[in-house]
PDB file of N, CA, C, O and CB in Angstrom:
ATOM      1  N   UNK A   1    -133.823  60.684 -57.197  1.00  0.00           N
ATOM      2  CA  UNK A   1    -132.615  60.995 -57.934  1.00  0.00           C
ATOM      3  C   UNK A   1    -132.857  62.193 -58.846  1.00  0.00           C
ATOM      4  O   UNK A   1    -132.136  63.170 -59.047  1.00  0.00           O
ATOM      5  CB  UNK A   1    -132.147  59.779 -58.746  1.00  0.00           C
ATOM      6  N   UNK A   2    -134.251  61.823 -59.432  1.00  0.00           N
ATOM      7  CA  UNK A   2    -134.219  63.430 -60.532  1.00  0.00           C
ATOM      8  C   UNK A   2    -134.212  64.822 -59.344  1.00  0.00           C
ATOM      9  O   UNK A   2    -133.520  65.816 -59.563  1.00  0.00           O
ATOM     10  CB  UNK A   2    -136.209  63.617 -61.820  1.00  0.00           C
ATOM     11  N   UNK A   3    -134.911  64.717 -58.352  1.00  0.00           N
ATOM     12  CA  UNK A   3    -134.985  65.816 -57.701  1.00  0.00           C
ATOM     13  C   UNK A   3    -133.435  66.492 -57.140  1.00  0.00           C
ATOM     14  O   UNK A   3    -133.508  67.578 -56.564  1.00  0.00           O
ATOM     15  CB  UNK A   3    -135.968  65.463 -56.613  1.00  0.00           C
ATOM     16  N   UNK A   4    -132.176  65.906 -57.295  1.00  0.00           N
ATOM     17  CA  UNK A   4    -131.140  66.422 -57.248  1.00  0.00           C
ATOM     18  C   UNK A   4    -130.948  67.163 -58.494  1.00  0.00           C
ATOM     19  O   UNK A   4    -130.009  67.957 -58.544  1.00  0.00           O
ATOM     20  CB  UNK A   4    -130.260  65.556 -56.937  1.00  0.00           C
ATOM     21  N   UNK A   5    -131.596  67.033 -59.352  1.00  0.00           N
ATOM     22  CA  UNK A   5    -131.076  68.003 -60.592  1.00  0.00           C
ATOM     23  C   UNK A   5    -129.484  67.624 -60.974  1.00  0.00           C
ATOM     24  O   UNK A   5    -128.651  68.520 -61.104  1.00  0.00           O
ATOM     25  CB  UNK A   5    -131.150  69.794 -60.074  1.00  0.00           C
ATOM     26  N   UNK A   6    -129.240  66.597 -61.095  1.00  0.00           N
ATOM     27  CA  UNK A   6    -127.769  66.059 -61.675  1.00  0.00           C
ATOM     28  C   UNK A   6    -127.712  66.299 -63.161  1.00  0.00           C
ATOM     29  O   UNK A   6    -128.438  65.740 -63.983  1.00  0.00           O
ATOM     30  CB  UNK A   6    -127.511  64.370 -61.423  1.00  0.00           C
ATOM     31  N   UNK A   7    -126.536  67.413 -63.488  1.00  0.00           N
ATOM     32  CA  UNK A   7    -126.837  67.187 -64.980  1.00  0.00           C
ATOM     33  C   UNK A   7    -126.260  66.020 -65.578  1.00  0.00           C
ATOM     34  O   UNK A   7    -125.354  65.300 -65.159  1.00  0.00           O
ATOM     35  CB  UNK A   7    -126.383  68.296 -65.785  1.00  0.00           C
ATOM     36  N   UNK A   8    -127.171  65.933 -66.986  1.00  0.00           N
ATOM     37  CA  UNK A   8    -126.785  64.576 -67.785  1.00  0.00           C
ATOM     38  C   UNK A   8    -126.620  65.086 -69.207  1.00  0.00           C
ATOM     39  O   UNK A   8    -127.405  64.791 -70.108  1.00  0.00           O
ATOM     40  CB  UNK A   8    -128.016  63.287 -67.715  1.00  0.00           C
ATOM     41  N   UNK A   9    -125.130  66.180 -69.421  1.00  0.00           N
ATOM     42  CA  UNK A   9    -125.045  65.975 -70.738  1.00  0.00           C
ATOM     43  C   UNK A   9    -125.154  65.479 -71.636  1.00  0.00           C
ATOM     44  O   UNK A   9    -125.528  65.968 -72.702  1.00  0.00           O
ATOM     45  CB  UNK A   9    -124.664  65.999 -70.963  1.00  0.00           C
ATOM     46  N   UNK A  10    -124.717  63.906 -71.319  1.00  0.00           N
ATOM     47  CA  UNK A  10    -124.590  63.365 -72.665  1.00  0.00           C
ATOM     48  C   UNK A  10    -125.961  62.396 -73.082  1.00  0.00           C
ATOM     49  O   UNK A  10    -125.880  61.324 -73.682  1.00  0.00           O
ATOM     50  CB  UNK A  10    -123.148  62.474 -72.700  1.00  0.00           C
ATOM     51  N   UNK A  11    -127.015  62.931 -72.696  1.00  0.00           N
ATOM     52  CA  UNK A  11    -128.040  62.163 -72.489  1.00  0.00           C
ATOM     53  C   UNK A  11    -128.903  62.531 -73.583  1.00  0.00           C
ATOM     54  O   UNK A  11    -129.076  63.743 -73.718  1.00  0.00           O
ATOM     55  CB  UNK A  11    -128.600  62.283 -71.175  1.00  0.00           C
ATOM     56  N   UNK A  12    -129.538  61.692 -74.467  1.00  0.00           N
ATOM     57  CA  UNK A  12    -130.381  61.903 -75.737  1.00  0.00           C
ATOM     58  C   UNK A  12    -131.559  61.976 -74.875  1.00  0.00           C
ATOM     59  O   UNK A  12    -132.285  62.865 -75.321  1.00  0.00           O
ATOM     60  CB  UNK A  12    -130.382  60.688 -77.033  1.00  0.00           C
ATOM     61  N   UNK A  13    -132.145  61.351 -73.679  1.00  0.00           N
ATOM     62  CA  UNK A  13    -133.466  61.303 -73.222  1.00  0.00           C
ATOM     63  C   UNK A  13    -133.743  62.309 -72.252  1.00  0.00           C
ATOM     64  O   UNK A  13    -134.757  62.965 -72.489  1.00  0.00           O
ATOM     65  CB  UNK A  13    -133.771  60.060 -72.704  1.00  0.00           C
ATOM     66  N   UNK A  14    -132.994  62.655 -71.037  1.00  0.00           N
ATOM     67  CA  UNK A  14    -133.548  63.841 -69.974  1.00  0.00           C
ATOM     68  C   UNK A  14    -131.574  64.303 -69.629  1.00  0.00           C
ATOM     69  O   UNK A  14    -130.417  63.886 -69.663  1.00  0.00           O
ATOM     70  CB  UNK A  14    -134.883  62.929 -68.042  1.00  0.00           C
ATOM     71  N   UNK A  15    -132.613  65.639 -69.267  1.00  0.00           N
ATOM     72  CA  UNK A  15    -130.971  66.771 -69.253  1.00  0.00           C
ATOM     73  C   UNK A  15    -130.450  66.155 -68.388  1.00  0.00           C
ATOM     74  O   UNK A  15    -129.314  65.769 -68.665  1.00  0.00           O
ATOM     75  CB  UNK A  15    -130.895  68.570 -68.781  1.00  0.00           C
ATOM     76  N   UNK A  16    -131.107  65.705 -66.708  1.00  0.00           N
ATOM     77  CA  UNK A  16    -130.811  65.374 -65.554  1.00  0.00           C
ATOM     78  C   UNK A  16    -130.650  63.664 -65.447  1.00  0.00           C
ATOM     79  O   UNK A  16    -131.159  62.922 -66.287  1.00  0.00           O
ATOM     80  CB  UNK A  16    -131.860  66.021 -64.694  1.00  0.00           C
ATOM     81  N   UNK A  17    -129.827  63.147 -64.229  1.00  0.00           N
ATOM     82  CA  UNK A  17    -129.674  61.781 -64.128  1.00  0.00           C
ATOM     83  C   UNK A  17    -131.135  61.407 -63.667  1.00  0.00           C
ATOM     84  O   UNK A  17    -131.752  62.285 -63.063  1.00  0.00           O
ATOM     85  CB  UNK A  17    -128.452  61.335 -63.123  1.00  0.00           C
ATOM     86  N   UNK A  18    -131.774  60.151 -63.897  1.00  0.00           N
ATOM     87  CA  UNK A  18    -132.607  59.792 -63.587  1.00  0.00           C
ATOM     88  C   UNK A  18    -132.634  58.139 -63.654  1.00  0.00           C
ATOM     89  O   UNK A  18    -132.167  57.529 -64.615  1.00  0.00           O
ATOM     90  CB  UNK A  18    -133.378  60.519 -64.170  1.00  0.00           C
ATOM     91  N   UNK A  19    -133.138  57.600 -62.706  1.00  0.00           N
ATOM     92  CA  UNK A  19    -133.384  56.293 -62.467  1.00  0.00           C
ATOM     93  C   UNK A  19    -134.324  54.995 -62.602  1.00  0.00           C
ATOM     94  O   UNK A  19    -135.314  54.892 -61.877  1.00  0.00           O
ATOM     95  CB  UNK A  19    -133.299  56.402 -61.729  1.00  0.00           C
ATOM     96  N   UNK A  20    -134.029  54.116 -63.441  1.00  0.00           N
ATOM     97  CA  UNK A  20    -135.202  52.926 -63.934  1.00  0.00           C
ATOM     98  C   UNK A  20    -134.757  51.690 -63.464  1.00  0.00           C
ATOM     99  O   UNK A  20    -133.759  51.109 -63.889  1.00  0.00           O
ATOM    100  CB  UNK A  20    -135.429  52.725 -65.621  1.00  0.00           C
ATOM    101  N   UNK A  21    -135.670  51.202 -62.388  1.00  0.00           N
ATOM    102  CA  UNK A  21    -135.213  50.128 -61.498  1.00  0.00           C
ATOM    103  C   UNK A  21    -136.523  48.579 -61.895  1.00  0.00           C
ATOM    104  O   UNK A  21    -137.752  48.603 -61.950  1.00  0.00           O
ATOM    105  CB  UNK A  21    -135.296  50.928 -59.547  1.00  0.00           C
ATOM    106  N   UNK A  22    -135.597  47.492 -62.083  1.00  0.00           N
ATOM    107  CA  UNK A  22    -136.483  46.174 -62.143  1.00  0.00           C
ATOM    108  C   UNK A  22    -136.225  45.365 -61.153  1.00  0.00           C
ATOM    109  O   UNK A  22    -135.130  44.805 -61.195  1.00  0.00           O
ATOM    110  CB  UNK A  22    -136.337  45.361 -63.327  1.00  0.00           C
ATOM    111  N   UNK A  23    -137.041  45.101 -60.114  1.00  0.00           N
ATOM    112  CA  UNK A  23    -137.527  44.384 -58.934  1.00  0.00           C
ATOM    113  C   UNK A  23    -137.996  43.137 -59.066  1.00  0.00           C
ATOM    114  O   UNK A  23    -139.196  43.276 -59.303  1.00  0.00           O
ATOM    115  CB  UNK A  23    -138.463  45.010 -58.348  1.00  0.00           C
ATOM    116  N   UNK A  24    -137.713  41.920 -59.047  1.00  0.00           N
ATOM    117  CA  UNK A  24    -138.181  40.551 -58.804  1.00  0.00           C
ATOM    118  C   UNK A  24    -138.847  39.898 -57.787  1.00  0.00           C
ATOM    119  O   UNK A  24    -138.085  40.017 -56.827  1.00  0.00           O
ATOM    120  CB  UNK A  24    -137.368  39.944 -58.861  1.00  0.00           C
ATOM    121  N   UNK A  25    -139.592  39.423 -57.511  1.00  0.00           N
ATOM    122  CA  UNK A  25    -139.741  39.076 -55.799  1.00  0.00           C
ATOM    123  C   UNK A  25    -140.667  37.629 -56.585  1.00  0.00           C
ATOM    124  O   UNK A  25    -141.525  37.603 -57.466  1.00  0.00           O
ATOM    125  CB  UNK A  25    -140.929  40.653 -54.340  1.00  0.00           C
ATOM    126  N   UNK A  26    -139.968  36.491 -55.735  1.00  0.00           N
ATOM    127  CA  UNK A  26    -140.041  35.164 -55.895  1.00  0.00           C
ATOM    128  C   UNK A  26    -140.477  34.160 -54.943  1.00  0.00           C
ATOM    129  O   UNK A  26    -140.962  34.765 -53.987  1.00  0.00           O
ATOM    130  CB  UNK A  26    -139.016  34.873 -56.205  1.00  0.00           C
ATOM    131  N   UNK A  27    -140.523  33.086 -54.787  1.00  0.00           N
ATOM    132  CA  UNK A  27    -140.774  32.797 -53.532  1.00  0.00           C
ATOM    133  C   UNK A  27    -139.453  31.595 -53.708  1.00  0.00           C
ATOM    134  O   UNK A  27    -138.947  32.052 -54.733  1.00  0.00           O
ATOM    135  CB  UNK A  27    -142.539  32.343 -53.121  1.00  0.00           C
ATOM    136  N   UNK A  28    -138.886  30.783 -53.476  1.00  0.00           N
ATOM    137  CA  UNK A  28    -138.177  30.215 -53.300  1.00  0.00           C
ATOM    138  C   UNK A  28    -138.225  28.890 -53.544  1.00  0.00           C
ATOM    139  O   UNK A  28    -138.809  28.394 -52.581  1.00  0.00           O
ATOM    140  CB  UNK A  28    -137.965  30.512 -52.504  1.00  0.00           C
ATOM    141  N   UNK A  29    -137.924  28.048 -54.317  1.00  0.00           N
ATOM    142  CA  UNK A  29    -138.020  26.630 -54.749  1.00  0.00           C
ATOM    143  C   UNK A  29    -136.462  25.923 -54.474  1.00  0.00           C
ATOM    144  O   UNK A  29    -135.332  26.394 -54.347  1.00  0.00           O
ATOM    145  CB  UNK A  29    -138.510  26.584 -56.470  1.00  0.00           C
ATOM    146  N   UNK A  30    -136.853  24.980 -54.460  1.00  0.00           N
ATOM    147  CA  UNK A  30    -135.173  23.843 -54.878  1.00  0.00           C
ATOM    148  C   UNK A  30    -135.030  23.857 -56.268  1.00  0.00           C
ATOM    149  O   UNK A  30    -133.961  23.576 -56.809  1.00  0.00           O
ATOM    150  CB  UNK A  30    -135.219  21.864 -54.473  1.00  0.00           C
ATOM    151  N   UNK A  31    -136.045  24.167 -56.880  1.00  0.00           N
ATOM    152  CA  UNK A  31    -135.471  24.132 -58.583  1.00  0.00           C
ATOM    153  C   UNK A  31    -135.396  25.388 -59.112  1.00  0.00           C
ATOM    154  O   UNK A  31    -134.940  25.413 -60.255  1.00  0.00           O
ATOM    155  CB  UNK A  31    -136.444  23.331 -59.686  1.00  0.00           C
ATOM    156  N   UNK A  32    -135.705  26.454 -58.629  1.00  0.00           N
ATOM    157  CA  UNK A  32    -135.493  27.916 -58.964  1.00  0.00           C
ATOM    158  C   UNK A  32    -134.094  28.305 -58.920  1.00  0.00           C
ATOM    159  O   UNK A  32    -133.346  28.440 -57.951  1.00  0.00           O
ATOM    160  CB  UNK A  32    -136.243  28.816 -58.034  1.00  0.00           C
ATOM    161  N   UNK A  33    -133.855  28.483 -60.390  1.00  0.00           N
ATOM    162  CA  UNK A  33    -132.233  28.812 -60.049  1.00  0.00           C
ATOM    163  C   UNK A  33    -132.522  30.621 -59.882  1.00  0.00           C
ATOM    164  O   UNK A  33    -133.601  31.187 -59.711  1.00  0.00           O
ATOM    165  CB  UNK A  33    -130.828  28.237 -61.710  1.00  0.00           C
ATOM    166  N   UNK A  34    -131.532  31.054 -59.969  1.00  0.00           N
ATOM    167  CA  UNK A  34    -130.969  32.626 -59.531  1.00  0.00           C
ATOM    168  C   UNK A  34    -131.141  33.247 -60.881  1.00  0.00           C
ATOM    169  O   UNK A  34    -131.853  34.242 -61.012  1.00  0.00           O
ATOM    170  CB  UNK A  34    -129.161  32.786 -58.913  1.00  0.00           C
ATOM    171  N   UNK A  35    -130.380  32.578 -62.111  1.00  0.00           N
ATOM    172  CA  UNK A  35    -130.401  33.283 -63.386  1.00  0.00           C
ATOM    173  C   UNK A  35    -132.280  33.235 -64.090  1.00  0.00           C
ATOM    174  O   UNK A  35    -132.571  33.953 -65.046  1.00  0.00           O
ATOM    175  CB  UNK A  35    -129.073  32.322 -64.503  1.00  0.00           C
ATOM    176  N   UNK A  36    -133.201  32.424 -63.514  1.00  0.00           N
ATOM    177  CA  UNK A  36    -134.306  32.572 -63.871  1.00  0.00           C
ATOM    178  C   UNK A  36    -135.079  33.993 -62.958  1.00  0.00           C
ATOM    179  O   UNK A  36    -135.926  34.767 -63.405  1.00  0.00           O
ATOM    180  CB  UNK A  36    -134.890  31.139 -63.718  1.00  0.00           C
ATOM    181  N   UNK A  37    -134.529  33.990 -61.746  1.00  0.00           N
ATOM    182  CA  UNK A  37    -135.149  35.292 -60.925  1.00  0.00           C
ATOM    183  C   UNK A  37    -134.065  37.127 -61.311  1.00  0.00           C
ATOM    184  O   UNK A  37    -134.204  38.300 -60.964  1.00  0.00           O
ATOM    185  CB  UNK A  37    -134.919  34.660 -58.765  1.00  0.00           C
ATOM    186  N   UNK A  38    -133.235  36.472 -62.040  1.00  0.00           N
ATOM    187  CA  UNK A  38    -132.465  37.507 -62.450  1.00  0.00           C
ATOM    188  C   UNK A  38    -132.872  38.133 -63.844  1.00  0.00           C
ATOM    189  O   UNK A  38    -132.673  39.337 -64.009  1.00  0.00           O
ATOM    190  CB  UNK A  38    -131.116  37.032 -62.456  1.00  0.00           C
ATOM    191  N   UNK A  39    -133.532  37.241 -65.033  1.00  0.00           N
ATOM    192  CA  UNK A  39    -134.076  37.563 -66.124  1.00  0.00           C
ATOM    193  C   UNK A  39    -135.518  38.335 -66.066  1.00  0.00           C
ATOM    194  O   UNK A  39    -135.927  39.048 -66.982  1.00  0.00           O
ATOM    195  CB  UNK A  39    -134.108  36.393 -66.800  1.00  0.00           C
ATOM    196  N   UNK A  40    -136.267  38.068 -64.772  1.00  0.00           N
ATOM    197  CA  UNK A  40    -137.963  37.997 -64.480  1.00  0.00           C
ATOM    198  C   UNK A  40    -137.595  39.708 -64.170  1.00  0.00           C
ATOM    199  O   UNK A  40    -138.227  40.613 -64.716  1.00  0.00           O
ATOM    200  CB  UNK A  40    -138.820  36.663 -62.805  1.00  0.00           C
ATOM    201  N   UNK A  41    -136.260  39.981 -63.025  1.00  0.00           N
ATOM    202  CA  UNK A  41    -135.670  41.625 -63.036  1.00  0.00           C
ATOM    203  C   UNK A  41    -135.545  42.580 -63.950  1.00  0.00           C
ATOM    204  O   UNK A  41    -135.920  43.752 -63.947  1.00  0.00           O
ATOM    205  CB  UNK A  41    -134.533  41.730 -62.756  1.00  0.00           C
ATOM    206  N   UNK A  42    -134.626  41.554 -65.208  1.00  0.00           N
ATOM    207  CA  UNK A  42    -134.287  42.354 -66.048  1.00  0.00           C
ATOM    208  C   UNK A  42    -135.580  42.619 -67.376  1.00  0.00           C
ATOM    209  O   UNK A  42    -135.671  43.540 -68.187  1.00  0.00           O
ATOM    210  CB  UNK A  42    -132.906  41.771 -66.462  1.00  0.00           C
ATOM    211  N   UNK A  43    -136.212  41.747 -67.228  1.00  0.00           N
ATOM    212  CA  UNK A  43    -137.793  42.139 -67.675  1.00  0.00           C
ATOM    213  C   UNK A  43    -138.187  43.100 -67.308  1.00  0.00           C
ATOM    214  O   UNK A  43    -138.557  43.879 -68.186  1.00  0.00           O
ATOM    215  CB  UNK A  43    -138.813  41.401 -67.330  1.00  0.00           C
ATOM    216  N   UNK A  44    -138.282  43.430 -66.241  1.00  0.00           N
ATOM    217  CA  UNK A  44    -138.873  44.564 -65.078  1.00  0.00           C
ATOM    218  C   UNK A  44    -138.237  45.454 -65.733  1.00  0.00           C
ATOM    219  O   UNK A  44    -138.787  46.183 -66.559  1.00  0.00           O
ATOM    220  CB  UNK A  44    -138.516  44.522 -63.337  1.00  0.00           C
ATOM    221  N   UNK A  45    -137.063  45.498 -65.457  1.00  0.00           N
ATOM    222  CA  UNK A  45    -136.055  46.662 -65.684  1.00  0.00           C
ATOM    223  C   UNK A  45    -136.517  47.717 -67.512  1.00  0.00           C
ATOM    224  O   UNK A  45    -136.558  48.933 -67.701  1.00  0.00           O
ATOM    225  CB  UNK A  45    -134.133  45.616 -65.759  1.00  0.00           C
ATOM    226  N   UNK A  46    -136.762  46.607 -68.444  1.00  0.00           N
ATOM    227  CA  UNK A  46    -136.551  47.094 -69.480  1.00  0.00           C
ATOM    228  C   UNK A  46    -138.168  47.831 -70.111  1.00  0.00           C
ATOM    229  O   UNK A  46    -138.414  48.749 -70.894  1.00  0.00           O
ATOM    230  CB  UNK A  46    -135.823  45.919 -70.277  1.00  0.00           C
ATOM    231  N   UNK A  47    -139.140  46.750 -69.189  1.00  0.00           N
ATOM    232  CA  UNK A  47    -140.356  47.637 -68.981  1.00  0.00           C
ATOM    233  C   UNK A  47    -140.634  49.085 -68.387  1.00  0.00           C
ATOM    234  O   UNK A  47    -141.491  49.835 -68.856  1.00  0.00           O
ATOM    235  CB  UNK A  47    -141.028  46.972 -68.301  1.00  0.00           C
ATOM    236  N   UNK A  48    -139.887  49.372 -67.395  1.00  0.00           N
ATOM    237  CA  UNK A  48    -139.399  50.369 -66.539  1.00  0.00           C
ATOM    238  C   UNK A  48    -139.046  51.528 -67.545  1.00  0.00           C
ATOM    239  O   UNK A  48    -139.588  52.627 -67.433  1.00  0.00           O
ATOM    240  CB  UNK A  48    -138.151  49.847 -65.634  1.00  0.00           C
ATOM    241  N   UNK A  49    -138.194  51.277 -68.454  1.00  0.00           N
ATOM    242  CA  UNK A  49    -137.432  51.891 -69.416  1.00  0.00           C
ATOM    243  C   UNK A  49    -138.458  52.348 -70.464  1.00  0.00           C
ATOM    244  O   UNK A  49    -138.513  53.543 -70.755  1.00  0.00           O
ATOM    245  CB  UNK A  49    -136.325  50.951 -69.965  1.00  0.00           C
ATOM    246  N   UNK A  50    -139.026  51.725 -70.868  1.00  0.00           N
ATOM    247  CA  UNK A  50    -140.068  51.189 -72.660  1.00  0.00           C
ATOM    248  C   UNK A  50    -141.215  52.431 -71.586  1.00  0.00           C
ATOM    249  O   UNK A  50    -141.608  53.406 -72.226  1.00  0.00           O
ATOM    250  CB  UNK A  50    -141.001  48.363 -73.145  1.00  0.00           C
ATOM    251  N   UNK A  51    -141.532  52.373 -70.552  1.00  0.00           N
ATOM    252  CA  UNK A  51    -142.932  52.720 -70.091  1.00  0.00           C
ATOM    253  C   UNK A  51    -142.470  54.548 -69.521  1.00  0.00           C
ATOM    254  O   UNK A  51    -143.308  55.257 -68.964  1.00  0.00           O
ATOM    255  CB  UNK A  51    -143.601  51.339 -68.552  1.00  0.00           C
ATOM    256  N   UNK A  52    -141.359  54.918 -69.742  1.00  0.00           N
ATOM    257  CA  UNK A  52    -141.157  56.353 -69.846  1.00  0.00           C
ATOM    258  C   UNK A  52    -140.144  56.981 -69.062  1.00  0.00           C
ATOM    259  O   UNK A  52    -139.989  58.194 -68.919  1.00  0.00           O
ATOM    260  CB  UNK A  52    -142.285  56.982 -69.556  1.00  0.00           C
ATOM    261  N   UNK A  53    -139.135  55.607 -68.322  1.00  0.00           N
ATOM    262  CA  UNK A  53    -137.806  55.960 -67.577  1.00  0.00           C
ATOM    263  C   UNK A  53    -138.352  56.519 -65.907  1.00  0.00           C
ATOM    264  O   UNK A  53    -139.419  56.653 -65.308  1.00  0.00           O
ATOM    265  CB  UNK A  53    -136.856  57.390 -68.603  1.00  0.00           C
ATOM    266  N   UNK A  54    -137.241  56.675 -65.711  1.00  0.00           N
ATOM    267  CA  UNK A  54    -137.294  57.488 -64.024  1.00  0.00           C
ATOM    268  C   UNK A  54    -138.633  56.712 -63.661  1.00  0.00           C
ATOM    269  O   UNK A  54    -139.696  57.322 -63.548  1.00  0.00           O
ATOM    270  CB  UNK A  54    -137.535  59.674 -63.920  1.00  0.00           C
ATOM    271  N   UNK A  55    -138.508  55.026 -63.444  1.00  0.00           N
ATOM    272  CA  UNK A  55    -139.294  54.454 -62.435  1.00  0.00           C
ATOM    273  C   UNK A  55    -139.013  53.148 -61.854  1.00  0.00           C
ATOM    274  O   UNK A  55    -137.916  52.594 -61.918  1.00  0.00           O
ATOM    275  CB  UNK A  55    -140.467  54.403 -62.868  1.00  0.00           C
ATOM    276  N   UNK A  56    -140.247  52.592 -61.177  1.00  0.00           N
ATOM    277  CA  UNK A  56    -139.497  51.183 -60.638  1.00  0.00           C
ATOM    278  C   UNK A  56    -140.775  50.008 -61.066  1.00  0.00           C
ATOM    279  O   UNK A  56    -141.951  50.198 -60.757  1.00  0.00           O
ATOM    280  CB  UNK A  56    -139.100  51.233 -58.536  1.00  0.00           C
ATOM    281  N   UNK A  57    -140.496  49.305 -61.502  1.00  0.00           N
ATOM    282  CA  UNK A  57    -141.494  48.312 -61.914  1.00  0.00           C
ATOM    283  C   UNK A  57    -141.077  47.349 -61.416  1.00  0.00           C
ATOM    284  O   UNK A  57    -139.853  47.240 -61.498  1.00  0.00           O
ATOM    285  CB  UNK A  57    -141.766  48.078 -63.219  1.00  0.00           C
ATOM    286  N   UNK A  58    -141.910  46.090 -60.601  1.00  0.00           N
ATOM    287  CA  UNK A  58    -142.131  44.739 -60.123  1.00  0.00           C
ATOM    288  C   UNK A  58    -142.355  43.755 -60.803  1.00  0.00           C
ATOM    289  O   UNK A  58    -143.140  44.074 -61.695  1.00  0.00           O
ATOM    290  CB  UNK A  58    -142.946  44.654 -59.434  1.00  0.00           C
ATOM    291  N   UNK A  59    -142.077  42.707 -60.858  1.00  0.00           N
ATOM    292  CA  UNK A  59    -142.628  41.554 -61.712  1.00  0.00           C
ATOM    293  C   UNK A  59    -142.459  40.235 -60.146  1.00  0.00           C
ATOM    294  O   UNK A  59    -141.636  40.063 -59.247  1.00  0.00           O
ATOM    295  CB  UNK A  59    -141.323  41.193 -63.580  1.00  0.00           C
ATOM    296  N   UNK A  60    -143.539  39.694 -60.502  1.00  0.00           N
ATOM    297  CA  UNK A  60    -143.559  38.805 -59.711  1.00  0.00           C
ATOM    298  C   UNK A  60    -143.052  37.038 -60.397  1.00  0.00           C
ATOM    299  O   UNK A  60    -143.520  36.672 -61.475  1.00  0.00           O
ATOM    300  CB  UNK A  60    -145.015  39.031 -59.174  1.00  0.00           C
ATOM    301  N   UNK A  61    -142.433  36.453 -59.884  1.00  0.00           N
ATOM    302  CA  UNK A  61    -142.008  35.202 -60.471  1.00  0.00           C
ATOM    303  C   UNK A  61    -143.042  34.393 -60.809  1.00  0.00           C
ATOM    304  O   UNK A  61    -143.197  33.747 -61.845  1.00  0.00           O
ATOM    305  CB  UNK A  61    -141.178  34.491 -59.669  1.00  0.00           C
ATOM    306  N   UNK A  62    -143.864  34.495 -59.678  1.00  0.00           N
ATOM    307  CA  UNK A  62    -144.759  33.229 -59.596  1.00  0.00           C
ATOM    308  C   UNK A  62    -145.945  33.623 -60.658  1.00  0.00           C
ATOM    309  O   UNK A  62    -146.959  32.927 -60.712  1.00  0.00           O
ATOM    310  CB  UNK A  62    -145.392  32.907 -57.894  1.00  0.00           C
ATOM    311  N   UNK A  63    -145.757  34.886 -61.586  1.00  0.00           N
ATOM    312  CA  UNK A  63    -147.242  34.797 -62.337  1.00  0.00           C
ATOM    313  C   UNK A  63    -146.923  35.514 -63.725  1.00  0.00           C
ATOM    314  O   UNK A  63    -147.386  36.572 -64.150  1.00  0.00           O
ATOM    315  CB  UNK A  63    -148.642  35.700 -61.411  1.00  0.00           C
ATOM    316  N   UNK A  64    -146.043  34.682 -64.292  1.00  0.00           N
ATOM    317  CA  UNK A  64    -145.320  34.613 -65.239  1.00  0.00           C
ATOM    318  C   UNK A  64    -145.917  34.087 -66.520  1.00  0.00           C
ATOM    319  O   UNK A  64    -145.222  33.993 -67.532  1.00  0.00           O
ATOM    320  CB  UNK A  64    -144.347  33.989 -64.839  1.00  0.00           C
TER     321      UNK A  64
END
């Protein structure tokens, strides 16, 4: 995405659009709900962010 050079006026952090992605990968239980594999993401996500933007970070469920 940064390599399109999209500008991002209104952006306090980079001129251009750029992308910070949080990835979950779980294995599947009967008691695993969705909103617990959806928080383990948004963990990801905000690490992604905190650790310098424009990336993709993983978190695994099972090692929590």
């Amino acid at each position: 995405i940064e390599g399109l050079r999209l500008p991002h006026a209104a952006s306090g952090t980079a001129p251009v659009v750029t992308v910070s992605v949080g990835v979950a990968s779980c294995k599947a239980t009967p008691t695993r709900e969705s909103r617990a594999v959806i928080e383990v993401a948004d963990q990801a996500l905000y690490r992604a962010k905190h650790g310098g933007r424009n990336r993709v970070v993983m978190a695994c469920c099972d090692r929590r």
